[in-house]
N, C-alpha and C positions, 0 to 999 in steps of 0.2 A: 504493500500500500504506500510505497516512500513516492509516487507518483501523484498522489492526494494535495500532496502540500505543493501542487504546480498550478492548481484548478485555477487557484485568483489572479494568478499572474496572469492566464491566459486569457481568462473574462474581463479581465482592465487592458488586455490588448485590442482585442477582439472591438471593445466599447470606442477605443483610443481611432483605431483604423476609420469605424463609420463616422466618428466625429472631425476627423482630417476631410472624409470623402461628404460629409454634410457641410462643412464650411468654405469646401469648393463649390459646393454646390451652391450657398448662398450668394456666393461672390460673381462667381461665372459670369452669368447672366449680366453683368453692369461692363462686361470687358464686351463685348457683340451686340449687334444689332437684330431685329427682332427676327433676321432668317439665321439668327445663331452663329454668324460669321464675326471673328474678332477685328474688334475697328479700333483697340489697344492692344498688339502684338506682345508689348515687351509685359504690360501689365496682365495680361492672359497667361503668357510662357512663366512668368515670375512665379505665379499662382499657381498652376504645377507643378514647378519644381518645389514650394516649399511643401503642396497636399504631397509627392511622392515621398520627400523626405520626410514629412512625419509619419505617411503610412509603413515607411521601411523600419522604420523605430522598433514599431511592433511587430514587423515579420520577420526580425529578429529575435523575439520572444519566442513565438512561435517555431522556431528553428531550432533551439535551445532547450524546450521545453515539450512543445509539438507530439511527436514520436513518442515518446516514452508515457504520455499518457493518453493518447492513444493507444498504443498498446494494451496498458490498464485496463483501459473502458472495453475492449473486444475480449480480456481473457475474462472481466468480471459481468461481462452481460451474459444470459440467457438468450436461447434461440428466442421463447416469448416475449424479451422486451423487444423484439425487431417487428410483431406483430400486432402488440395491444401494449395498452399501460400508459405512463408519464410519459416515455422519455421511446416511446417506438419513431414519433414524428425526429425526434433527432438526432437518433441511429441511423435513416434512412437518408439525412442529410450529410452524413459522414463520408456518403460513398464519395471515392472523388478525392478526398482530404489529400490522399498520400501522395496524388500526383501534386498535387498544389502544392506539397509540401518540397518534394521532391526536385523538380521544377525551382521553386525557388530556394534551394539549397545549390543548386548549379550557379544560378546568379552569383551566388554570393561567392561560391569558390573559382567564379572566373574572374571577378573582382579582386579576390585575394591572390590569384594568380598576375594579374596584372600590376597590383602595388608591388609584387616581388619582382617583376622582371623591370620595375621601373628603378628600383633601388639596386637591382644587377648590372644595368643595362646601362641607366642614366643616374647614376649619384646624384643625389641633390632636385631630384625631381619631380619626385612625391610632392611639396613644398607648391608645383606650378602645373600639375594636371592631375592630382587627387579630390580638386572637388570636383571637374568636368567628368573626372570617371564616378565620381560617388552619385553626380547625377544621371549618367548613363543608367547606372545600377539601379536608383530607388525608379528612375521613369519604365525598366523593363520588369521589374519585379512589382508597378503599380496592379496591375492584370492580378496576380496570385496575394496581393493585399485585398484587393475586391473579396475575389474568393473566403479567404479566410472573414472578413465582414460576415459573412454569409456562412460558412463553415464552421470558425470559430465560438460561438457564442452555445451552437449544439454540442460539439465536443466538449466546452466547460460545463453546460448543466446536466450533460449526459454524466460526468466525469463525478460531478458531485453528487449527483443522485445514488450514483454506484460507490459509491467511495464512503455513503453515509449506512448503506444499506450493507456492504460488507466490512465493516468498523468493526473487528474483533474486542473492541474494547466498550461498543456501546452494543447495551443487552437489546435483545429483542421484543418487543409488546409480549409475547408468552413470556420470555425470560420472566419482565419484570410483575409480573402475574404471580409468577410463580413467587417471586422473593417476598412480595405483599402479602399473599397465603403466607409462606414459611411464617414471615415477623407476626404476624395477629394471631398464631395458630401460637406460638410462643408465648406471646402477649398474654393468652388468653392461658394458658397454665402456669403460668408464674403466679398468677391473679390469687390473692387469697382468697377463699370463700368468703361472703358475704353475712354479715352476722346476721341473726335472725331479728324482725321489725319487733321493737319495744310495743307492751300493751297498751292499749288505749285508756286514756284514763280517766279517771268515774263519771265526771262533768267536763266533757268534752266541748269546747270552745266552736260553736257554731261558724262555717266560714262562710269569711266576709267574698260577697258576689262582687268579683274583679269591674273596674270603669271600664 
């Protein structure tokens, strides 16, 4: 279960991506005219590159963390949670994941492949074309941030649902049934007997009828 404690980093990714991809989306629209064409190039261009660059943020979480709870969630589900229940709508959106994931792990190691040939090749050059490649990177890996938007947010409630429900540490509705019976069934023999009710006495005290 060491895969559990990855769920919230993934769901504040997840969240992080459509809020990059909802604030382009607010913005957009004021760079074009109303057939959608940009009539501010560099204020449009700008504005992608910084939604790419914060969507990469998070598909680095996802990279990191991704796969391994994924994993998780397919050895800890049932064949029945794929058909009914809570969480079947978002096992069925998982399908898919591993390419997107996969996919953009390539990005990312052809990226790291090219900071090395830059510091092999050209000393001193990282310094004067690692952001133009850092933008290459986050605008080809925009596509598999989408995806995870969409991906992501089922694999962390799938992730937790499973994660709460196989918790060897947290008892089961029977379990704690059962501990409730044991404690009261104790309870209830520890009990001393009850002394017997004192006699009533000669001129008993009429009661008073409550307001």
């Amino acid at each position: 279960m060491a895969w559990r404690q990855h769920v919230p980093a993934l769901a504040s990714a997840a969240a992080g991506i459509r809020q990059a991809s909802d604030a382009w989306d607010a913005a957009s629209d004021s760079f074009c005219d109303h057939y959608d064409w940009p009539i501010d190039e560099k204020g449009y261009a700008d504005g992608k590159v910084k939604r790419d660059a914060e969507a990469w943020k998070h598909v680095e979480v996802f990279l990191a963390h991704g796969p391994e709870v994924l994993a998780g969630v397919r050895a800890a589900a049932h064949g029945a949670d794929y058909v009914e229940g809570p969480i079947s709508e978002d096992l069925r959106r998982l399908h898919g994941i591993d390419t997107t994931l996969e996919r953009a792990g390539q990005i990312r190691h052809e990226w790291d492949q090219v900071m090395e040939l830059m510091d092999y090749s050209l000393p001193g050059s990282r310094e004067i074309y690692a952001s133009q490649a850092q933008e290459i990177r986050n605008s080809e890996g925009w596509h598999y941030a989408n995806e995870l938007a969409f991906q992501g947010p089922a694999l962390a409630r799938a992730a937790g649902y499973l994660a709460n429900r196989a918790d060897p540490d947290r008892p089961s509705q029977a379990e704690r049934a059962q501990v409730a019976l044991a404690r009261s069934t104790s309870t209830n023999r520890g009990t001393s007997p009850a002394s017997p009710p004192a006699p009533p006495a000669s001129n008993p005290t009429p009661p008073r009828r409550s307001r």
